[in-house]
Residue frames as a rotation matrix with the C-alpha (Angstrom) as fourth column:
UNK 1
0.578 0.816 0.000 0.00
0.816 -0.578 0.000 0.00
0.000 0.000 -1.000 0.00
UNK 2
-0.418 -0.685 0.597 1.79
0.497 -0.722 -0.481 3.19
0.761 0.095 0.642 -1.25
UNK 3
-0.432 -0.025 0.902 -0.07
-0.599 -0.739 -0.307 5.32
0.674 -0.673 0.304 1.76
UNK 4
-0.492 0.213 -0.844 -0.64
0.504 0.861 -0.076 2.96
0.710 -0.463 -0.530 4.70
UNK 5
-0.883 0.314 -0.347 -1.98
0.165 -0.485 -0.859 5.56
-0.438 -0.816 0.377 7.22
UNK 6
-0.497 0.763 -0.413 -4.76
-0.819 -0.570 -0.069 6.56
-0.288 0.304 0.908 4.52
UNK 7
-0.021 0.597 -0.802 -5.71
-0.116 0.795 0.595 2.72
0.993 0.105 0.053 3.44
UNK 8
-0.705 0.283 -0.651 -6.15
0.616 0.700 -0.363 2.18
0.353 -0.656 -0.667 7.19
UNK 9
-0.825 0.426 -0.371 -8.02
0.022 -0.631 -0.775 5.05
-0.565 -0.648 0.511 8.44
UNK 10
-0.429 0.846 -0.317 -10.42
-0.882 -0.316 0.349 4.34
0.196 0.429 0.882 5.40
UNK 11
-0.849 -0.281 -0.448 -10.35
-0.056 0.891 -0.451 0.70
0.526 -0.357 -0.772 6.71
UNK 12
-0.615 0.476 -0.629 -11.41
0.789 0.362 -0.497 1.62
-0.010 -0.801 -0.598 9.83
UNK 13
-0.658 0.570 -0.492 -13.94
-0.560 -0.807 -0.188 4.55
-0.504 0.152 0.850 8.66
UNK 14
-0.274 0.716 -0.642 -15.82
-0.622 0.377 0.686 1.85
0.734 0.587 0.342 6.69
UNK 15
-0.609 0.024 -0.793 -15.90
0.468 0.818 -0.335 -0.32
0.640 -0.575 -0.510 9.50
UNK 16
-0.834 0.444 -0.327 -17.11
0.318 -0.096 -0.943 1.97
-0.450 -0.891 -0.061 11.95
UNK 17
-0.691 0.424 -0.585 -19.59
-0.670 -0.680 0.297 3.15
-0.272 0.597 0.754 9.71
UNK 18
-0.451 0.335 -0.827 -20.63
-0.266 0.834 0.483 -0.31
0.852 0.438 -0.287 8.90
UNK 19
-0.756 -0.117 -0.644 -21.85
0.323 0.789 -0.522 -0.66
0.569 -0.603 -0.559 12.57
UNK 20
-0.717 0.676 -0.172 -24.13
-0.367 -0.575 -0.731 1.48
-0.592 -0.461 0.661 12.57
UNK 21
-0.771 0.270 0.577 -27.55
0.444 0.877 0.182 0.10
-0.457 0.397 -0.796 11.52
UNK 22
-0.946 0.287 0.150 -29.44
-0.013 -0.495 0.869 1.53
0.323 0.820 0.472 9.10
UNK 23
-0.341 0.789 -0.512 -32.47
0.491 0.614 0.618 -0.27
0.802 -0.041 -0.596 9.96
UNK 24
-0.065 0.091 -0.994 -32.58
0.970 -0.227 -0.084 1.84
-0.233 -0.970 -0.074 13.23
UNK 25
-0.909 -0.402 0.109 -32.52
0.413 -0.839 0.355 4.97
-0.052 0.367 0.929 11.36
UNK 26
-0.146 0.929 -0.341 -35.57
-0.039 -0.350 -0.936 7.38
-0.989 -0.123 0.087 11.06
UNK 27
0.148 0.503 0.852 -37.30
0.938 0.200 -0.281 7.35
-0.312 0.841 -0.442 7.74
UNK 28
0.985 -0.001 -0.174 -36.28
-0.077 -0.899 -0.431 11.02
-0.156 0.438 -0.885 7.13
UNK 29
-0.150 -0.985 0.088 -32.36
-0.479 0.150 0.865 9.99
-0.865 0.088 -0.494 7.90
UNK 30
-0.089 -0.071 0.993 -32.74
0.427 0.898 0.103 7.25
-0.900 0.434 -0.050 5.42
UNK 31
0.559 0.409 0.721 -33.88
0.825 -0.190 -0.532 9.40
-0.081 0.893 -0.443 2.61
UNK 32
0.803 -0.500 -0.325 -31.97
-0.513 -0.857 0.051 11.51
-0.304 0.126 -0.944 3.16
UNK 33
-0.075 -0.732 0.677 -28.87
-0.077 0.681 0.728 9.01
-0.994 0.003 -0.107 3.03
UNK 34
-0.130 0.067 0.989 -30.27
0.574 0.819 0.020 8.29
-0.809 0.570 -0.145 -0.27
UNK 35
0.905 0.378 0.198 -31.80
0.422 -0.729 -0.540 11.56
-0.060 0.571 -0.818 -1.89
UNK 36
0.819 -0.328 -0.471 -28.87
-0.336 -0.939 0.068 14.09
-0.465 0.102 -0.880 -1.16
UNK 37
-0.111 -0.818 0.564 -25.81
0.202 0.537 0.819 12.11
-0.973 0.205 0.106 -2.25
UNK 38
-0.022 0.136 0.990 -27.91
0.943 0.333 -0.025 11.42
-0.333 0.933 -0.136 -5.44
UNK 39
0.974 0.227 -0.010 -29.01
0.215 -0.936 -0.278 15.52
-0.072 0.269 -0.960 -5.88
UNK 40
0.453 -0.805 -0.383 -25.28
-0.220 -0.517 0.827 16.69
-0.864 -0.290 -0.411 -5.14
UNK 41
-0.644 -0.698 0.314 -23.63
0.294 0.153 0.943 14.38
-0.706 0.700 0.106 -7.86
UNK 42
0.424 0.642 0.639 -26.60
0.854 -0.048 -0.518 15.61
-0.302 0.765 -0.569 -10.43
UNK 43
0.884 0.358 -0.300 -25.84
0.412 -0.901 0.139 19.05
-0.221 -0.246 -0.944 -9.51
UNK 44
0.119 -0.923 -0.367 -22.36
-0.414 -0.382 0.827 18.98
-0.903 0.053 -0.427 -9.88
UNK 45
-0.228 0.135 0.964 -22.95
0.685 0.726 0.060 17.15
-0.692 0.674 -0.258 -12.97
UNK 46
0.511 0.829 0.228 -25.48
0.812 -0.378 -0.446 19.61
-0.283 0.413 -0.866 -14.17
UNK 47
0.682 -0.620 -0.388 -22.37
-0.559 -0.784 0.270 22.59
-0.472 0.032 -0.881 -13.35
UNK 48
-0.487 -0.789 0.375 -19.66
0.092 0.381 0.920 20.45
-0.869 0.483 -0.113 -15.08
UNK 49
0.122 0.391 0.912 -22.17
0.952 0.214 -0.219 20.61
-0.280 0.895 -0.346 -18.63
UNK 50
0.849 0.526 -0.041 -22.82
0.518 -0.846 -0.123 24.32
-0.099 0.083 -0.992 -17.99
UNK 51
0.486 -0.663 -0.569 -19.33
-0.458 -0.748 0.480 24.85
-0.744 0.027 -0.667 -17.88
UNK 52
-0.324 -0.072 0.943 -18.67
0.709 0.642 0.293 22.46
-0.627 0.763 -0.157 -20.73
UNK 53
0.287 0.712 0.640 -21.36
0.958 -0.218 -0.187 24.31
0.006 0.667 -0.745 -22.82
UNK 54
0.746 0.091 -0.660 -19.67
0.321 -0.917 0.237 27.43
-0.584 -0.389 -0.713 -21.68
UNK 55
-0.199 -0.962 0.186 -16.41
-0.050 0.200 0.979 26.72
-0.979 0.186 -0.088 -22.57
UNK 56
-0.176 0.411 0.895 -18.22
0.609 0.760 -0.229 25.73
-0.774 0.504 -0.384 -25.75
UNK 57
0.660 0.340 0.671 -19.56
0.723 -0.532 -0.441 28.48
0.207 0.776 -0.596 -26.83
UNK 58
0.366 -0.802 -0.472 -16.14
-0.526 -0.597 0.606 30.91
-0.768 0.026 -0.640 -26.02
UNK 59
-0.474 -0.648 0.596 -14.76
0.407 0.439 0.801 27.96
-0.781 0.622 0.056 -28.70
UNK 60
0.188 0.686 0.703 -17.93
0.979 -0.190 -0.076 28.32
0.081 0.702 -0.707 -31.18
UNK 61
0.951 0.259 -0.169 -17.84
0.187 -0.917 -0.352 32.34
-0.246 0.303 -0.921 -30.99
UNK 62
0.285 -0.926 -0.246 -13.85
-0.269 -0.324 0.907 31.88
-0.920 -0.192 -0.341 -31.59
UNK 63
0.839 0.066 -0.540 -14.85
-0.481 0.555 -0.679 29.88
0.255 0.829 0.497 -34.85
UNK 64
-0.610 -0.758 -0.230 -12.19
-0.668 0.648 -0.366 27.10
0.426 -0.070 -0.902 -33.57
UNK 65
-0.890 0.416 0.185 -15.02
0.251 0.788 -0.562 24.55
-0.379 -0.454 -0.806 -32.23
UNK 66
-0.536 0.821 -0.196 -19.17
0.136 0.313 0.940 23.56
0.834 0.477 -0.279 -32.17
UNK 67
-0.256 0.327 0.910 -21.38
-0.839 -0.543 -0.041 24.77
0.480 -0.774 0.413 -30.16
UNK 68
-0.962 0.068 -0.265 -22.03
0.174 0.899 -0.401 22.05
0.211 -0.432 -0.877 -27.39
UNK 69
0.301 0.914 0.271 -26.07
-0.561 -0.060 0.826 21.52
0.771 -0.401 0.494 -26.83
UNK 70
-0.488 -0.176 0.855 -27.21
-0.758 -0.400 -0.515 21.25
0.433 -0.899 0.062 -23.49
UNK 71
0.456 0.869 0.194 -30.09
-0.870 0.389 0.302 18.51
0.187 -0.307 0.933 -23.33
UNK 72
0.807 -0.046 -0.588 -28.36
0.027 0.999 -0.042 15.03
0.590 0.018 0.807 -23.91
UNK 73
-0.772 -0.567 -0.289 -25.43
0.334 0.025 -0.942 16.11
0.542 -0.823 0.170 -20.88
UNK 74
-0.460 0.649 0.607 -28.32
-0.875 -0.216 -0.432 17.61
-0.149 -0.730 0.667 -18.65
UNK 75
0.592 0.806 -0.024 -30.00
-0.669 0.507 0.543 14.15
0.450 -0.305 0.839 -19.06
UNK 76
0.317 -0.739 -0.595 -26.71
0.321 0.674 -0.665 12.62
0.892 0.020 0.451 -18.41
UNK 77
-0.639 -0.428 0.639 -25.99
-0.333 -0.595 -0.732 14.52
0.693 -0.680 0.238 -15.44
UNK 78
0.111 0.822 0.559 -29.84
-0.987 0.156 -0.034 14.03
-0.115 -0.548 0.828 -13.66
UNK 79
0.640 0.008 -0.768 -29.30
-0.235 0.954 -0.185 10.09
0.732 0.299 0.613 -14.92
UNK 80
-0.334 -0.709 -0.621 -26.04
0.271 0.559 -0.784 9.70
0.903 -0.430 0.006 -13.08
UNK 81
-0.595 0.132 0.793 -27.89
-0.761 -0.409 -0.504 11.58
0.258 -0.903 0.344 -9.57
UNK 82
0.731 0.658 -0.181 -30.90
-0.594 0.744 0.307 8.66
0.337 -0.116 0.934 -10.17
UNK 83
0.511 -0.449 -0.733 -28.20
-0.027 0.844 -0.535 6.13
0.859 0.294 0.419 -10.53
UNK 84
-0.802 -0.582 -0.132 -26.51
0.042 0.166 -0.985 7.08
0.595 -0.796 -0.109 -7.14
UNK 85
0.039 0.882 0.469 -29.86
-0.999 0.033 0.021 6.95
0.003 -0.470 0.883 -5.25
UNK 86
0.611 0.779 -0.140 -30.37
-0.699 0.614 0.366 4.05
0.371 -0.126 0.920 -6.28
UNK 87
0.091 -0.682 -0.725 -27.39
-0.064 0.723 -0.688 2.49
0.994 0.109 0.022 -5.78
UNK 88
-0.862 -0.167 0.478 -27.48
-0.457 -0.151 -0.877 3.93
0.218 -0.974 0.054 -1.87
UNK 89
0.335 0.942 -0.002 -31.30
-0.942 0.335 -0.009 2.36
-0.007 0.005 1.000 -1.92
UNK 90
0.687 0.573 -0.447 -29.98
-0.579 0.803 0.139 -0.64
0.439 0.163 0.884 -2.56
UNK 91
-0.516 -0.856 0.041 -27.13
-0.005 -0.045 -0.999 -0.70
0.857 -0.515 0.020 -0.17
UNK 92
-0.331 0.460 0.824 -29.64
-0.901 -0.414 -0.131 0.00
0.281 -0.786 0.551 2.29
UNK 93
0.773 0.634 -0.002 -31.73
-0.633 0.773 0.042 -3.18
0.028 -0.031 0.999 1.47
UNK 94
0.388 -0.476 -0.789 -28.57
-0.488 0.620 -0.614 -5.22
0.782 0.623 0.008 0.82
UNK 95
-0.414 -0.609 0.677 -27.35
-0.616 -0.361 -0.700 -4.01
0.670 -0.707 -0.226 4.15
UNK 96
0.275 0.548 0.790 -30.47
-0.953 0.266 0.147 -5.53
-0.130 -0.793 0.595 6.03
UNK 97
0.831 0.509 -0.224 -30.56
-0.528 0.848 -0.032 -8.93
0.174 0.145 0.974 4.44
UNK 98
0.013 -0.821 -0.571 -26.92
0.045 0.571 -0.820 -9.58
0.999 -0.015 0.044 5.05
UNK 99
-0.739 -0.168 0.653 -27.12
-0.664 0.013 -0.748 -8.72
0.117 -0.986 -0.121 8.62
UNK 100
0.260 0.732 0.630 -30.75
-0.828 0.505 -0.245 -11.29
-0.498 -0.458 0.737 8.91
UNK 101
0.572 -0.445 -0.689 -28.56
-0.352 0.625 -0.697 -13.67
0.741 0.641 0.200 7.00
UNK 102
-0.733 -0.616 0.289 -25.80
-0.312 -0.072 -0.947 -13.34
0.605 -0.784 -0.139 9.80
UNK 103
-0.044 0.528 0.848 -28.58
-0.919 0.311 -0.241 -13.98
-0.391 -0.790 0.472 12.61
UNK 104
0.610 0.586 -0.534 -30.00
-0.700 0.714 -0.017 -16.82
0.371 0.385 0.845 10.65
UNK 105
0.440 -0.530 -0.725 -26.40
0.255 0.848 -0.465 -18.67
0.861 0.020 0.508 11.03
UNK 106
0.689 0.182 -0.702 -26.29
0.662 0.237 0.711 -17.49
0.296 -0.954 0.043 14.73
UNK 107
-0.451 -0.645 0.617 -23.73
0.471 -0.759 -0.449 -14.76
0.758 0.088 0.646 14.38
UNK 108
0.055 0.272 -0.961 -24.08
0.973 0.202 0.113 -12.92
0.225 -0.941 -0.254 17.54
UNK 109
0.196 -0.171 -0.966 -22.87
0.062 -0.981 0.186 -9.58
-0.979 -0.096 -0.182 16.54
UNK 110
0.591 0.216 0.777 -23.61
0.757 0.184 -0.627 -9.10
-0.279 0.959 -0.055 13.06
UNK 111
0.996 0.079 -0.051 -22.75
0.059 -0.945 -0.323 -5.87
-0.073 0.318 -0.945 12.98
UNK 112
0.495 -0.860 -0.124 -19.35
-0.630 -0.454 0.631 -6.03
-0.598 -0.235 -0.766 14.28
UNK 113
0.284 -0.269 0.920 -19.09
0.425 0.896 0.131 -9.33
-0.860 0.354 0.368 11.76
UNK 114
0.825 0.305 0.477 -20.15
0.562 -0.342 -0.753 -6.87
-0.067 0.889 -0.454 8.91
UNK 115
0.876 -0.475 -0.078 -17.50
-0.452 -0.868 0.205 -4.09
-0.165 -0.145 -0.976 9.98
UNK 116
0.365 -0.537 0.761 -15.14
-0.155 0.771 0.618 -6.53
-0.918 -0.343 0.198 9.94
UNK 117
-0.124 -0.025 0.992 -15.58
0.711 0.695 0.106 -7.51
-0.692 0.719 -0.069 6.32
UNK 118
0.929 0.335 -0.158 -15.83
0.252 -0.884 -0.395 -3.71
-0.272 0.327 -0.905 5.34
UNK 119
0.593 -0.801 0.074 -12.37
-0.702 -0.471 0.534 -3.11
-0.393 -0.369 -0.842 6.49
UNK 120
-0.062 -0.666 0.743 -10.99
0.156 0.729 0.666 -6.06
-0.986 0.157 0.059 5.23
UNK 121
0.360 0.331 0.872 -12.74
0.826 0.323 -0.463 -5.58
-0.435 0.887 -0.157 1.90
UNK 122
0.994 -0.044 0.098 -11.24
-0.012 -0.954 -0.300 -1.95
0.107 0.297 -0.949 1.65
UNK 123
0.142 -0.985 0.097 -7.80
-0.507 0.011 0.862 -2.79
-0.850 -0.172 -0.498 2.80
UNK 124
-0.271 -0.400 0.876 -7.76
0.478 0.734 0.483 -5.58
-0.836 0.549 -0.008 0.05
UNK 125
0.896 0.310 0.318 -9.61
0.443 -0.686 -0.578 -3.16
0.038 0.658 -0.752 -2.85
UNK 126
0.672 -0.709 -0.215 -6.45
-0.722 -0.692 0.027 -0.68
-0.168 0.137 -0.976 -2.25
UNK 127
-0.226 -0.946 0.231 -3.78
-0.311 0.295 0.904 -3.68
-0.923 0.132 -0.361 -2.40
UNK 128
0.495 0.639 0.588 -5.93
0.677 0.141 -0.723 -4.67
-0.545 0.756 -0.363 -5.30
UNK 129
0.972 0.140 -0.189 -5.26
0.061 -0.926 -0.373 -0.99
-0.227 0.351 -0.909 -6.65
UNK 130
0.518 -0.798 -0.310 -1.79
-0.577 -0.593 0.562 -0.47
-0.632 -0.112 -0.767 -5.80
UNK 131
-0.120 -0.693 0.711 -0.91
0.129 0.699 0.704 -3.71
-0.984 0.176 0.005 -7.55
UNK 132
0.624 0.666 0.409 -2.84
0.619 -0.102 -0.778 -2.60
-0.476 0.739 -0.476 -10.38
UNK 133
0.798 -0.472 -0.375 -1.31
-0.366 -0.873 0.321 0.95
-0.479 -0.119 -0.870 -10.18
UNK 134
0.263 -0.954 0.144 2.48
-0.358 0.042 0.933 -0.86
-0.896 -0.297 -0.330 -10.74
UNK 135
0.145 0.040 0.989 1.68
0.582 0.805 -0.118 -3.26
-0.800 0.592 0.093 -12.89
UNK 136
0.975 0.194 0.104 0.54
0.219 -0.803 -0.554 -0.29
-0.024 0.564 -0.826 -15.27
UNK 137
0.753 -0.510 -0.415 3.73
-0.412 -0.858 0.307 1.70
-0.512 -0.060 -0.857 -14.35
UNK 138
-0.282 -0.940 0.191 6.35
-0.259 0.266 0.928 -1.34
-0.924 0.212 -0.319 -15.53
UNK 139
0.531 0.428 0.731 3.82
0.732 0.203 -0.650 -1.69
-0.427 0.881 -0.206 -18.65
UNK 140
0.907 0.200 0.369 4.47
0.415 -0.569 -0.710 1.64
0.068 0.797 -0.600 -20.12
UNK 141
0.502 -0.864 0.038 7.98
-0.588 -0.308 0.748 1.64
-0.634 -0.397 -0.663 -18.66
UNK 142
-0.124 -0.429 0.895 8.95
0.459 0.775 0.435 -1.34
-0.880 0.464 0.101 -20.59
UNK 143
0.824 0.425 0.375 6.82
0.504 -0.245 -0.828 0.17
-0.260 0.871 -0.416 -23.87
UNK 144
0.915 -0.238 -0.324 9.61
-0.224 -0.971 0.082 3.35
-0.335 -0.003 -0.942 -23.74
């Protein structure tokens, strides 16, 4: 791991995070959990086109480019905000049934079973990465 202090502290930030239980949440927390994530990345979406399309038309009035319409990135933008909703929607639901899975096979502390397997699954994702990462670097090192 090229930054070991930052792959553990996300480690153990998914873990503790993972012990808390959704399922105990209020029904406004929960939507929220789900709604604002999804609005923010639209929104910043929605300002990445507008400054696209800006940029655009400083090219287009320079005659050195096309003007950039606005509709098929603004549906792309509001598409990817759905798409993270839902994905946090179904994190939610995924969340329960693995933890009444865990009871089923007598697991006594699900939660702290789940956290467990958060942190592990993030520590291994980044060696995952980093090996990735190298691999890449002696690829196009060798190419040269």
């Amino acid at each position: 791991m090229k930054n070991l202090p930052l792959s553990l502290a996300l480690a153990a930030s998914s873990g503790l995070f993972t012990l808390q239980r959704p399922a105990d949440w209020s029904p406004r927390t929960r939507r929220s959990f789900v709604l604002v994530p999804g609005a923010a990345l639209g929104i910043l979406g929605a300002l990445a086109v507008r400054a696209g399309a800006q940029r655009g038309r400083e090219t287009a009035g320079s005659g050195t480019g096309p003007r950039m319409r606005l509709a098929g990135p603004a549906v792309v933008a509001a598409m990817v905000g759905a798409t993270a909703s839902g994905v946090l929607a179904l994190t939610l639901v995924l969340d329960e049934r693995v933890e009444a899975w865990l009871v089923r096979r007598g697991v006594a502390r699900p939660r702290r079973v789940m956290a467990a397997a958060s942190a592990l699954s993030s520590l291994l994702l980044d060696q995952a990465m980093d090996a990735k990462d190298s691999r890449g670097r002696r690829d196009s090192a060798a190419g040269q």
